[in-house]
C-alpha positions in Angstrom: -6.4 -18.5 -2.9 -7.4 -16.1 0.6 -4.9 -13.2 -0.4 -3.3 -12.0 2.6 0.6 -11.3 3.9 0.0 -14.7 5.9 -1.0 -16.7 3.1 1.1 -15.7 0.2 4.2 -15.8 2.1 3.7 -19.1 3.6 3.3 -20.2 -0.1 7.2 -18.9 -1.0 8.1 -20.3 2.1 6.7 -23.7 1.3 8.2 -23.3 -2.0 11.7 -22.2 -0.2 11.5 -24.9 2.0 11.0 -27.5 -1.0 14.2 -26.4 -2.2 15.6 -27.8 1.3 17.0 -24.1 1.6 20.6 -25.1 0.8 22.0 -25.6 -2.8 24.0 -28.7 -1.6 20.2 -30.5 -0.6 18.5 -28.7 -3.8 20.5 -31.5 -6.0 23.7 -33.3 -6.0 26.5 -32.6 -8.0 26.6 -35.5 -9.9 22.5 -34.9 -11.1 23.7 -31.2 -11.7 26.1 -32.3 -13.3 24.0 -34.4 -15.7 21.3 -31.9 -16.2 24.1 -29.2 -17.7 24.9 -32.2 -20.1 21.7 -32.1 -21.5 20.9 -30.3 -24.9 18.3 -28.1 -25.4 14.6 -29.7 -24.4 13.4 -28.9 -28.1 16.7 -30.4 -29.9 15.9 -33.8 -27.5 12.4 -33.7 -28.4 12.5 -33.1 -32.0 15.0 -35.8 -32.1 13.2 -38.5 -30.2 9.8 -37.4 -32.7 11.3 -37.0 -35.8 9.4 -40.0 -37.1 6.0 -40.0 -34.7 3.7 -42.4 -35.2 0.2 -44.0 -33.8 2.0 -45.8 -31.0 3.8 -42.3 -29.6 0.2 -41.2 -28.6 0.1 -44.3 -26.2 -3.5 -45.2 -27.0 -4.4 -48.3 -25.6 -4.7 -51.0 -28.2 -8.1 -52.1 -27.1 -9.7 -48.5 -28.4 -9.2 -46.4 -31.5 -8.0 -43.3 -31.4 -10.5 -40.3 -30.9 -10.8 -37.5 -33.6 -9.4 -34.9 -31.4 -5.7 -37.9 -30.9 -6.0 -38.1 -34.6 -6.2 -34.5 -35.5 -2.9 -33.8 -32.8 -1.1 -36.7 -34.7 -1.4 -35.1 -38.2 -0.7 -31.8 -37.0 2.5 -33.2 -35.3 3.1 -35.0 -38.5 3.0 -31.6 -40.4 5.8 -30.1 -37.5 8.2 -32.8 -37.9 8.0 -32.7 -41.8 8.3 -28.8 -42.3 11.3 -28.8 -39.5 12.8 -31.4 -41.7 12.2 -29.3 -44.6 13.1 -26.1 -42.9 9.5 -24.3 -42.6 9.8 -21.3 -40.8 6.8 -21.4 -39.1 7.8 -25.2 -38.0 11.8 -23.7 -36.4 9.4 -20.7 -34.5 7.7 -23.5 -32.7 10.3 -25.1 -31.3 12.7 -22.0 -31.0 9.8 -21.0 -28.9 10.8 -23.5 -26.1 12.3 -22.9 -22.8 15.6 -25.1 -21.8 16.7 -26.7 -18.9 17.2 -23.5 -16.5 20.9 -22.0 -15.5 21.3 -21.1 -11.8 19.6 -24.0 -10.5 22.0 -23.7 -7.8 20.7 -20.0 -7.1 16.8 -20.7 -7.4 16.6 -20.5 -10.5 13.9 -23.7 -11.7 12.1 -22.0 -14.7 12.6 -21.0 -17.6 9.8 -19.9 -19.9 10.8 -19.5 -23.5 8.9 -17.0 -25.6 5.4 -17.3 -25.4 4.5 -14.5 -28.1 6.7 -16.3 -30.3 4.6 -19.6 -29.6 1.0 -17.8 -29.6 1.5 -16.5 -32.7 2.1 -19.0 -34.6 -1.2 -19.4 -36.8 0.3 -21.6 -40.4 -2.3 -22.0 -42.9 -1.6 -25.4 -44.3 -4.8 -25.3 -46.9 -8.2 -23.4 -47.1 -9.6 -25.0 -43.9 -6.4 -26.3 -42.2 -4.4 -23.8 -40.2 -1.9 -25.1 -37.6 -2.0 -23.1 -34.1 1.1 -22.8 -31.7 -0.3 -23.6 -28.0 1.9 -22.5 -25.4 2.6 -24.5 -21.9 4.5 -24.9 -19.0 5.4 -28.0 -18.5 6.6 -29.1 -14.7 9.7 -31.7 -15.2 10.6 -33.6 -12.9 14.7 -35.0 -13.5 16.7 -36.2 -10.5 15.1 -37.3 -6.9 13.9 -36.5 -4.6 11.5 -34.1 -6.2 12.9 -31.4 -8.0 10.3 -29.7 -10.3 11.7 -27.6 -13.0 9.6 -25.9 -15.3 9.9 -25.4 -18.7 7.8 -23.4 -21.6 6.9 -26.0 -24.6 5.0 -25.1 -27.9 3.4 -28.0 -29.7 -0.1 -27.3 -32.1 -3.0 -26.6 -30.7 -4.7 -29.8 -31.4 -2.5 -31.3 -28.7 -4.7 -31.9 -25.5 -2.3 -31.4 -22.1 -2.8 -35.2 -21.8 -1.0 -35.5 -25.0 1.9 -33.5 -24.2 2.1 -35.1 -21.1 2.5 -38.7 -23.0 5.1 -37.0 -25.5 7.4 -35.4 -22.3 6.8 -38.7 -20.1 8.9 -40.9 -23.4 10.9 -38.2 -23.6 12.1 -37.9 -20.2 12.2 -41.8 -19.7 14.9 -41.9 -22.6 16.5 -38.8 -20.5 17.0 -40.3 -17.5 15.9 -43.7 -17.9 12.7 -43.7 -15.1 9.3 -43.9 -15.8 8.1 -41.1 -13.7 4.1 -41.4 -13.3 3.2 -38.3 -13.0 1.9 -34.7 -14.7 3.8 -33.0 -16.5 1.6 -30.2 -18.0 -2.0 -29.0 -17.1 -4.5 -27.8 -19.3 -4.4 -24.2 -16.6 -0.6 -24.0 -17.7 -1.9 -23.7 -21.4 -2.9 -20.6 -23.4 -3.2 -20.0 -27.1 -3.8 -16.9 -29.3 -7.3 -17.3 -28.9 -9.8 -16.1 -26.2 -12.8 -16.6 -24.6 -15.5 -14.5 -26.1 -17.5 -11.4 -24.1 -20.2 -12.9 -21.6 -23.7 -11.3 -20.9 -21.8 -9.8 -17.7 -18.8 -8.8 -19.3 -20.3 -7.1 -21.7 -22.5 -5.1 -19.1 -19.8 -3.9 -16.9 -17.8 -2.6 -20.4 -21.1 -0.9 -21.2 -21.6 0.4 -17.7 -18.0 1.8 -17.6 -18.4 3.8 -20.7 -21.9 4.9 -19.8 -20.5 6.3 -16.9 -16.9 7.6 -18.6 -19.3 9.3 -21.7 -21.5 10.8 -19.0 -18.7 12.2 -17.2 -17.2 13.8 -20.2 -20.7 15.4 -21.5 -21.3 16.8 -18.3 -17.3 18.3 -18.0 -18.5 20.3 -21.9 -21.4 21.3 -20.4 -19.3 22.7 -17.5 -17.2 24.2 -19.6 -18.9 25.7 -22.6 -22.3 26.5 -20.9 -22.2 27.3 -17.6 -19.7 29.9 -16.8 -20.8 30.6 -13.1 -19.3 27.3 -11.5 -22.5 28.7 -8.6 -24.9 27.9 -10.9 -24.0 24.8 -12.1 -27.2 22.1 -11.9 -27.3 19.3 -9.8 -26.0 16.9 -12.1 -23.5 18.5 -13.9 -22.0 19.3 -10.8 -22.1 15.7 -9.8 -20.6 14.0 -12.9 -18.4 16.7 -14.2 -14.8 16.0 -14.2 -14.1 19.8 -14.6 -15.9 19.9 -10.9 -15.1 16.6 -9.2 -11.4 17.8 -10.0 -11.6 20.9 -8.7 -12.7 19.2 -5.4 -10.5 17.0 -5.5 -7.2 18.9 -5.8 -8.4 22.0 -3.3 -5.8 22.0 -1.2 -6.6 23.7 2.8 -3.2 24.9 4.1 -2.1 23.4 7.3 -3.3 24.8 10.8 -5.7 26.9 8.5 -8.9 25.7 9.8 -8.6 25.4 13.5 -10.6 21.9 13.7 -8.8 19.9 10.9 -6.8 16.9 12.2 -4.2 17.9 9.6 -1.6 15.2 9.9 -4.0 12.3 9.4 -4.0 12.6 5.7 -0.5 11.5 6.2 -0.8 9.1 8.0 -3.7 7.6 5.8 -1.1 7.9 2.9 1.8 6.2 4.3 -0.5 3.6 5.5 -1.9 2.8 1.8 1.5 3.2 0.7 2.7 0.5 3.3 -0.4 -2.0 2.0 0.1 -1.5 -1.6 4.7 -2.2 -1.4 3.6 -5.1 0.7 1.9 -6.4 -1.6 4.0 -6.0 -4.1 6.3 -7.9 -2.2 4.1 -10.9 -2.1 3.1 -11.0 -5.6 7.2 -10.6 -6.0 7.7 -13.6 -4.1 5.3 -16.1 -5.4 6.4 -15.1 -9.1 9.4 -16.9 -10.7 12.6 -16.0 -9.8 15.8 -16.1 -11.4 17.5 -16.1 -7.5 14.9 -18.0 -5.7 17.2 -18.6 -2.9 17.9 -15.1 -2.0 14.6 -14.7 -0.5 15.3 -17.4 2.0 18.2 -15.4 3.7 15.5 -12.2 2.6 13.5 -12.4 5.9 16.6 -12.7 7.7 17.2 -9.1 6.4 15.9 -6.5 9.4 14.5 -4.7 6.5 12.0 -7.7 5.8 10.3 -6.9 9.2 8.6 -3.9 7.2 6.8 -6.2 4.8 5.9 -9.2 7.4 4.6 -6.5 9.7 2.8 -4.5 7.1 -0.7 -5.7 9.4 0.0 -2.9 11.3 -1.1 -1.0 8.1 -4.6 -1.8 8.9 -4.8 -1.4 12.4 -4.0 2.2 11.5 -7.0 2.6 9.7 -8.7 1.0 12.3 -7.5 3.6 15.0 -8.3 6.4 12.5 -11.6 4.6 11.6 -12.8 5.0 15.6 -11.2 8.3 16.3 -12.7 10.4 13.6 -16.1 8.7 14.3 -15.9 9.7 18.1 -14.9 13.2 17.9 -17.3 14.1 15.2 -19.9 12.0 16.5 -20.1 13.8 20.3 -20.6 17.5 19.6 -23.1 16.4 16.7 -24.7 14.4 19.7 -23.9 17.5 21.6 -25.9 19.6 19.5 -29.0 17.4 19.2 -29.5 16.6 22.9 -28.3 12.9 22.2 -31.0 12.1 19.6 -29.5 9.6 16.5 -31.2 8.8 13.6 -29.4 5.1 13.2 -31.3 3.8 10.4 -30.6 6.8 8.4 -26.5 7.0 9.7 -26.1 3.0 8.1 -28.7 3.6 4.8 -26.0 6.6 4.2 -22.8 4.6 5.1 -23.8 1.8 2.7 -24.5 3.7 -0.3 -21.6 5.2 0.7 -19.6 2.6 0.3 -21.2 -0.1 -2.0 -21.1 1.7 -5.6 -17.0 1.1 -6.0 -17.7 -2.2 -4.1 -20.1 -3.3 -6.8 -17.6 -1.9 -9.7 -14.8 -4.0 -8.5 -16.3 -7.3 -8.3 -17.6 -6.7 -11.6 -13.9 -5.6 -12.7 -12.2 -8.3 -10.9 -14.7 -11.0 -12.3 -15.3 -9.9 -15.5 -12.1 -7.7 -17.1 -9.4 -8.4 -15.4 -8.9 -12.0 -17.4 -9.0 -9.9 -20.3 -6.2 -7.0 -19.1 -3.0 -8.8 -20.0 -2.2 -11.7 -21.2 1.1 -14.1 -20.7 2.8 -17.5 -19.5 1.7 -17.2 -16.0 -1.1 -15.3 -16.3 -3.0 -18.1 -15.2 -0.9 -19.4 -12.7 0.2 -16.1 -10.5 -2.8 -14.2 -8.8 -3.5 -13.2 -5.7 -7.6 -14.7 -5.7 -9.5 -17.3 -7.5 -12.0 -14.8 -8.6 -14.3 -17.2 -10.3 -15.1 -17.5 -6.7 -17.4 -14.3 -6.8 -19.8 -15.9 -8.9 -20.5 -17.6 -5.6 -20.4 -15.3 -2.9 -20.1 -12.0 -4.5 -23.4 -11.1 -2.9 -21.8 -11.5 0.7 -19.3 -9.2 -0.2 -22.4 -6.5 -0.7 -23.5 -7.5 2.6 -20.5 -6.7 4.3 -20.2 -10.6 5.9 -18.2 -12.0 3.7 -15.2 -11.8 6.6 -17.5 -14.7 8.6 -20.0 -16.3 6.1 -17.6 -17.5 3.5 -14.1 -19.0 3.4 -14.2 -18.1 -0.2 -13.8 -14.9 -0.2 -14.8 -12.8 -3.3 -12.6 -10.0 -3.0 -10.3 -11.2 -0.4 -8.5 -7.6 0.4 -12.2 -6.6 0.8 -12.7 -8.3 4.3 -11.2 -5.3 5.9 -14.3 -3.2 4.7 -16.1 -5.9 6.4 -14.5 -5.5 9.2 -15.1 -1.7 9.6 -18.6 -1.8 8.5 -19.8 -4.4 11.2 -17.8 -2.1 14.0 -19.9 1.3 12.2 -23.1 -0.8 12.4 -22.0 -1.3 16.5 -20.9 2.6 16.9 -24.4 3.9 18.1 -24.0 1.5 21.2 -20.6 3.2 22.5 -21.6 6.6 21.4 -24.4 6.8 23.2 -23.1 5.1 26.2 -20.3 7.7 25.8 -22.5 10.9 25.1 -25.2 9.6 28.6 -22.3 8.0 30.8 -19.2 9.9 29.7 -16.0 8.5 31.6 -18.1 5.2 33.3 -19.0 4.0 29.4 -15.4 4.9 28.2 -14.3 2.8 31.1 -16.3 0.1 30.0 -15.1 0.6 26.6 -12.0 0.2 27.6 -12.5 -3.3 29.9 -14.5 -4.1 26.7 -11.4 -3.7 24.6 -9.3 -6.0 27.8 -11.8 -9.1 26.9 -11.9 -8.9 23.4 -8.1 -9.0 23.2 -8.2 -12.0 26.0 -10.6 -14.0 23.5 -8.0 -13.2 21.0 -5.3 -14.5 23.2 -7.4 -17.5 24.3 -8.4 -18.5 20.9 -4.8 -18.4 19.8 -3.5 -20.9 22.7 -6.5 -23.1 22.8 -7.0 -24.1 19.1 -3.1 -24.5 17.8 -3.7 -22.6 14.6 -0.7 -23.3 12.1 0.9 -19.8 12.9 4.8 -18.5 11.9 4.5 -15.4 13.6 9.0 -14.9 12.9 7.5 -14.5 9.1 4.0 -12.5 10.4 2.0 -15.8 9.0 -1.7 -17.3 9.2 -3.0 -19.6 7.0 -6.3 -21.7 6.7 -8.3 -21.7 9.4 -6.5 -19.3 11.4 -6.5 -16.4 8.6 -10.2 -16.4 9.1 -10.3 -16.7 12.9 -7.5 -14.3 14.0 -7.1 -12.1 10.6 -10.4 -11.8 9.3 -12.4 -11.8 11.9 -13.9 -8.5 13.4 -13.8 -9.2 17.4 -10.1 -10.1 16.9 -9.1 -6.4 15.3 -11.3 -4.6 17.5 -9.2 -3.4 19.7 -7.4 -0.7 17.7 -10.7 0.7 16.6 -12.0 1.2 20.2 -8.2 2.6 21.2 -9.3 5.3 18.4 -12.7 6.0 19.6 -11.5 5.8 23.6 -8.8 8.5 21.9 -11.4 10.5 20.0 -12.9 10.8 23.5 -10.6 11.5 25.1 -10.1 14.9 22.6 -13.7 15.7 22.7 -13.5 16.0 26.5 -10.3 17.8 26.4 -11.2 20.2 23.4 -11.0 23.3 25.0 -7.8 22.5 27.7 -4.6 24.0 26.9 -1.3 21.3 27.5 1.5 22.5 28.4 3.9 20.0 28.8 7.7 21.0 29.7 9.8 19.7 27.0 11.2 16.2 29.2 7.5 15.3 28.9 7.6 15.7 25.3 10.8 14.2 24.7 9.3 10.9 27.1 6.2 11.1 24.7 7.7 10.5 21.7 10.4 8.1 23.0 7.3 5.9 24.3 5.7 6.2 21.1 8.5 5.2 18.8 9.7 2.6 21.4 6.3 0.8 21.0 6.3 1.0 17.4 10.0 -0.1 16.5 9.2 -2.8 19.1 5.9 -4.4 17.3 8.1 -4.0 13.9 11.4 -5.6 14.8 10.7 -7.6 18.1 10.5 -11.4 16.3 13.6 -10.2 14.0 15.9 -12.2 16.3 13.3 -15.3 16.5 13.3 -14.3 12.5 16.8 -16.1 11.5 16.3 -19.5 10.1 18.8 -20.8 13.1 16.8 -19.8 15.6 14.1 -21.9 17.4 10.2 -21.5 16.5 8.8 -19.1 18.9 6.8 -21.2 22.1 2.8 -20.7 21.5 2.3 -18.4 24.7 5.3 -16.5 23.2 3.1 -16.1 19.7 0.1 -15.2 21.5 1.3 -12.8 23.7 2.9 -11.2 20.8 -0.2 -11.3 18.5 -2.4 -9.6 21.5 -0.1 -7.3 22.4 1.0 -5.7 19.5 -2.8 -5.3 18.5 -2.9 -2.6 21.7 0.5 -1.0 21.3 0.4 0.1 17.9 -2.7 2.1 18.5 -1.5 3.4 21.4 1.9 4.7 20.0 -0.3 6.3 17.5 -2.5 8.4 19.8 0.8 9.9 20.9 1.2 11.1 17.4 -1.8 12.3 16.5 -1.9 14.4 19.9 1.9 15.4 19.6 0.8 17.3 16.2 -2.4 19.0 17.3 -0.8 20.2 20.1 2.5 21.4 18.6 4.6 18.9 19.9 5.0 17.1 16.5 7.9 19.0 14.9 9.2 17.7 11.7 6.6 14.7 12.1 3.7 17.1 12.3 4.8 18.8 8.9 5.9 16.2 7.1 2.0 14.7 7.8 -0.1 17.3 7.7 1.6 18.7 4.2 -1.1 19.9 1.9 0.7 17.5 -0.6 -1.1 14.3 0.8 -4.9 15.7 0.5 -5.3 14.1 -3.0 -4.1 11.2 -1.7 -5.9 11.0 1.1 -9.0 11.7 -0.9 -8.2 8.5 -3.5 -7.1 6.3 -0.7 -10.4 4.4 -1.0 -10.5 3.7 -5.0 -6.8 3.2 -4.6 -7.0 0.5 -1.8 -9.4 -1.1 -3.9 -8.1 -1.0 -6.7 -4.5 -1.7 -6.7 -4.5 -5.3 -7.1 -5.9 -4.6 -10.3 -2.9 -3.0 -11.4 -0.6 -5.7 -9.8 -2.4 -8.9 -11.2 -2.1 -7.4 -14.3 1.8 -5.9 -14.5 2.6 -9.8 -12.9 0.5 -11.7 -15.4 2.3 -10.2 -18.2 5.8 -10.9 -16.9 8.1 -12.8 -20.0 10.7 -14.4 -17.9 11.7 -14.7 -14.6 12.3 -11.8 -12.2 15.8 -10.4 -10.4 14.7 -10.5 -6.4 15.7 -7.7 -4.6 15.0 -4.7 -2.7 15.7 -2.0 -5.1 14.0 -4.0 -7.8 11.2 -4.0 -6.2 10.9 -0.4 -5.5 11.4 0.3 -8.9 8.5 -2.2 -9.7 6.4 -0.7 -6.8 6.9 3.2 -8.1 5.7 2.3 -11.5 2.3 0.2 -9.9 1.6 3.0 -7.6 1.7 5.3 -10.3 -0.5 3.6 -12.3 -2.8 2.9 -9.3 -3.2 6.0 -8.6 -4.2 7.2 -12.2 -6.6 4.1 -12.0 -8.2 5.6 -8.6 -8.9 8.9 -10.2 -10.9 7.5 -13.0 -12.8 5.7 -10.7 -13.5 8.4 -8.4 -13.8 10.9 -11.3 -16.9 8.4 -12.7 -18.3 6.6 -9.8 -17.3 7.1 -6.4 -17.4 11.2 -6.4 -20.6 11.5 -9.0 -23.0 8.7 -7.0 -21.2 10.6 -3.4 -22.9 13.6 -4.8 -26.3 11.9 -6.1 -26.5 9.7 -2.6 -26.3 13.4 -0.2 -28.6 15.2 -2.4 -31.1 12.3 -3.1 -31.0 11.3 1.0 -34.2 12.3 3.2 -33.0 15.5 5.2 -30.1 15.9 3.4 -30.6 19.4 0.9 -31.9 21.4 3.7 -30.1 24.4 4.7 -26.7 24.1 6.7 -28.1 25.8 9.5 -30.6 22.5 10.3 -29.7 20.6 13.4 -30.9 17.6 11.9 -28.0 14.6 13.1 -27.5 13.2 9.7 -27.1 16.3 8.2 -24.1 16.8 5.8 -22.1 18.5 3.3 -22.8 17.3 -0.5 -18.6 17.1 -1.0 -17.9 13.6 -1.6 -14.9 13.2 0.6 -14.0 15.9 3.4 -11.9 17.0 5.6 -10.6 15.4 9.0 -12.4 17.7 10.9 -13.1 17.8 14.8 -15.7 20.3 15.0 -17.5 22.0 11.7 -20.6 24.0 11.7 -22.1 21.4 8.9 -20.5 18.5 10.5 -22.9 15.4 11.7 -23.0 12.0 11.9 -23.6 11.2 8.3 -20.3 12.9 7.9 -18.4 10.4 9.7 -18.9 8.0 6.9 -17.3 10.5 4.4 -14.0 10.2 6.5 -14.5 6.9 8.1 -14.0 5.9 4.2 -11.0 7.3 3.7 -10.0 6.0 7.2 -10.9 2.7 6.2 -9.2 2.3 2.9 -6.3 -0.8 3.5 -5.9 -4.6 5.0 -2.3 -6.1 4.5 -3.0 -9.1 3.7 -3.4 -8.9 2.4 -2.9 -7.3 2.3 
């Protein structure tokens, strides 16, 4: 499924509004009632199949049974005799089932047994006969109208899904006495001890990872035990050595130490990754069971909800970053070189760049991450169908896959799309900028106007499905108001009109009395407390659905304010207006960070898909649960970006500059793609080595988070 904020919380809203939202409408009291009355689902099934025969498998008398019906017969044959006997192996099974859940009344529809218990089940009932306990989730369906509950069942292995849907459908008929014509279990909601062996690709990208992790470490002894002068350390050593990479990494510059450093937007780049990856967790919270199901519902009711259904801002952020840093570099290397551009040169080094941990993930997200954990909803909880980049993984290299595909490879990848087609557009408005000066950034501007009136238009005229109270988009309108790269344009060109706007203003001295500072901020926190909270009200389930015009005029116009409130910020703290806010953000602690933010971004889901799929039974809902579960998947993200910036993003950062055309010459050359040879840098305005290819170093680390989901 396309993983965004939009989509996965429409899908626990759906699942909310199934429940009819109020415990009264989620079942009567005389079904509830009935359901407590019931045993235990593997004491009524063992009970009704204590003597199965032919006729329980429901064959149709006008064919035989196949060897596959035959095989599931014998085997259940074999459980009903050793349960009668007392086989251990036989009471495991079925004290591996789930029951009929408590707190139905609270949300609480599922109940999932213990799956280890049921997996590991392997009895050897002769030299070529073992017995296998296959685990499933089997989706009941007990009182009307429709409520689903769903329950974990462990029958052998031989048992197809269609064969434990016959068993259940007797089963609950002698229940409740209807014949319910429906599924019961799927052959997705099943998983036994056994796996799928290693493909051709798998086994590649495992190879490929240790090749690079074994490289990595060689070149770290040689660092250490050979080369004692870190000066003299050759050109790859340097480049895979974790002893080095590290080093560069960790260097910390001390604020206000380098007079052209933008200090305080490592900080913000933080906060903003931090922002994507707790929404997220949020989501994947959300659509995984819950024990209190029902608590969400009056959840986005909560003011504090408004962070997480407005965590888009997150990546208009990076967008305003994205076109600021590119615009203030970008002029005084134009400056410098008379307004001469090598473009091919600026994209060939933005791409490989970029594309190396692009490549990585899809082959992590295709090929290992089925094999990283392992559970009773491991199949069922994700946040993408992944199989998918079989298909279209090659759009994702592109860069197109925000507008070629709906089936997104890497869904949470579309914002690299995004940034990469407005890079590819950059030489346009810079040189317009560097030959026209205030005219082009007044067109840039107007530019900006139409753009967000296409958004606006778009919205009205084609009636997308949108709940802007709970920040969502689904179908359709995901990909022509989220994904899309026209509609999120605006707060990359409020970032490059800013970055102009300090290039121009470089050398001028503001003094501003301290009323105009005080108005400054108040501006600037008045427009961003109003994009976060101003649907709260329209938020409460009681209130009406907001008008269309009212939607639109809220999804366009918070698209420009947020930007704007940031350029306040950024200028407030270069200018010494930013007080606390200034030192909190430009703290030397958020350079690592800041440095990993692209691995991170990329990389986080990883760690999410994984800690979900694993869950054993169903979660506590709350806020302080899940920043408790948030802490320990940031940690782990971030340990995950390190390795993959330690082995592939800073070693092939280092091969790309020294391997590019123009690239190892001396820092005095004047050449516009000149750069350093360090991986990531600094947010720097003006730098002696600084160029154009040097805006895709930053512009990276700018351009590291979507919410979508994001």
């Amino acid at each position: 499924m396309d993983i965004t904020i939009g989509t996965l919380l429409l899908f626990g809203l759906t699942l909310v509004n199934s429940l009819q939202l109020d415990p009264a409408d989620l079942v009567s009291m005389k079904d509830c009632q009935r359901i407590m009355e019931f045993r235990p689902l593997a004491v009524e099934f063992s009970q009704h199949f204590r003597n199965i025969t032919q006729a329980d498998l429901d064959i149709p008398s006008t064919r035989l049974p196949d060897k596959q019906n035959l095989l599931c017969l014998a085997d259940m044959t074999q459980l009903m005799a050793g349960l009668t006997s007392g086989k251990l192996w036989t009471i495991k099974m079925f004290d591996s089932w789930g029951s009929f859940p408590k707190g139905l009344l609270y949300g609480n529809l599922i109940d999932m047994g213990n799956y280890d218990e049921c997996v590991g089940i392997n009895k050897a009932i002769s030299d070529n006969y073992n017995i296998q306990g296959k685990y499933c989730r089997a989706k009941l369906t007990l009182v009307e109208p429709a409520l689903k509950l769903q329950v974990g069942i462990c029958l052998p292995a031989s048992c197809s899904a269609a064969n434990m849907n016959t068993f259940l459908k007797q089963l609950i008929k002698k229940l409740i006495g209807l014949n319910i014509n429906t599924h019961f279990v799927s052959e997705d909601a099943c998983r036994t001890a056994d796996r799928e062996p290693f493909d051709g690709l798998t086994i590649f990208t495992i190879v490929l990872l240790s090749v690079l992790g074994a490289v990595a470490v060689l070149a770290t002894i040689c660092d250490y035990f050979l080369f004692e002068d870190q000066k003299k350390l050759p050109f790859l050593i340097k480049a895979f050595s974790i002893r080095a990479n590290s080093r560069a990494l960790f260097c910390l510059v001390e604020p206000n130490s380098k007079p052209n450093v933008i200090d305080c937007l490592h900080g913000m780049r933080c906060l903003s990754l931090i922002w994507v990856i707790f929404g997220h967790e949020y989501i994947i919270a959300m659509i995984a069971p819950n024990m209190n199901f029902l608590t969400v519902y009056r959840w986005f009711e909560k003011p504090f909800s408004n962070f997480i259904t407005r965590g888009v801002f997150s990546v208009d952020t990076f967008l305003f970053l994205s076109g600021l840093l590119l615009v203030v570099i970008s002029m005084r290397s134009l400056e410098r070189t008379k307004g001469r551009l090598n473009i091919p040169l600026m994209y060939l080094h933005r791409y490989l760049r970029l594309t190396p941990i692009v490549a990585v993930a899809i082959l992590i997200y295709m090929k290992l991450l089925p094999y990283l954990g392992d559970g009773p909803m491991f199949n069922s909880i994700h946040f993408d169908d992944y199989s998918r980049c079989e298909r279209t993984w090659f759009w994702s290299l592109l860069y197109l896959q925000n507008y070629a595909t709906a089936e997104l490879c890497i869904s949470h990848t579309w914002y690299l799309a995004v940034d990469m087609q407005l890079y590819i557009l950059s030489p346009i408005f810079l040189l317009a900028l560097y030959k026209w000066g205030k005219k082009a950034a007044a067109g840039i501007f107007v530019f900006m106007l139409l753009l967000s009136a296409c958004l606006f238009s778009t919205m009205m005229t084609n009636k997308y499905p949108i709940n802007m109270e709970q920040g969502l988009l689904a179908g359709e309108g995901q990909r022509k108001l989220y994904f899309a790269t026209h509609t999120h344009a605006a707060p990359w060109l409020i970032g490059a009109l800013f970055g102009y706007f300090l290039h121009v203003n470089r050398n001028k001295n503001f003094q501003l009395s301290r009323i105009m500072i005080w108005l400054g901020w108040l501006i600037s926190l008045t427009l961003i407390f109003t994009s976060i909270f101003a649907l709260h009200a329209s938020a409460q389930w009681s209130a009406p659905n907001l008008t269309l015009l009212e939607a639109a005029s809220y999804y366009t116009l918070s698209r420009i304010a947020w930007p704007l409130a940031l350029c306040w910020v950024v200028f407030a703290c270069m200018r010494g207006y930013g007080g606390l806010a200034n030192s909190f953000l430009s703290s030397p602690m958020w350079q690592p960070l800041s440095k990993l933010s692209y691995c991170a971004y990329i990389f986080h889901i990883v760690v999410q898909q994984t800690n979900v799929g694993r869950i054993r039974t169903s979660l506590y809902f709350s806020d302080y649960d899940l920043m408790l579960l948030f802490w320990g998947t940031f940690a782990f993200t971030v340990l995950m970006a390190y390795v993959m910036y330690i082995i592939v993003e800073a070693p092939f950062g280092v091969l790309e500059t020294m391997l590019m055309p123009n690239r190892r010459a001396a820092p005095k050359a004047t050449n516009p793609v000149e750069s350093s040879v360090v991986p990531t840098v600094e947010p720097t305005i003006e730098t002696p080595k600084t160029n154009l290819a040097t805006v895709v170093e930053q512009d990276v680390e700018a351009s590291t988070a979507s919410a979508t989901a994001s």
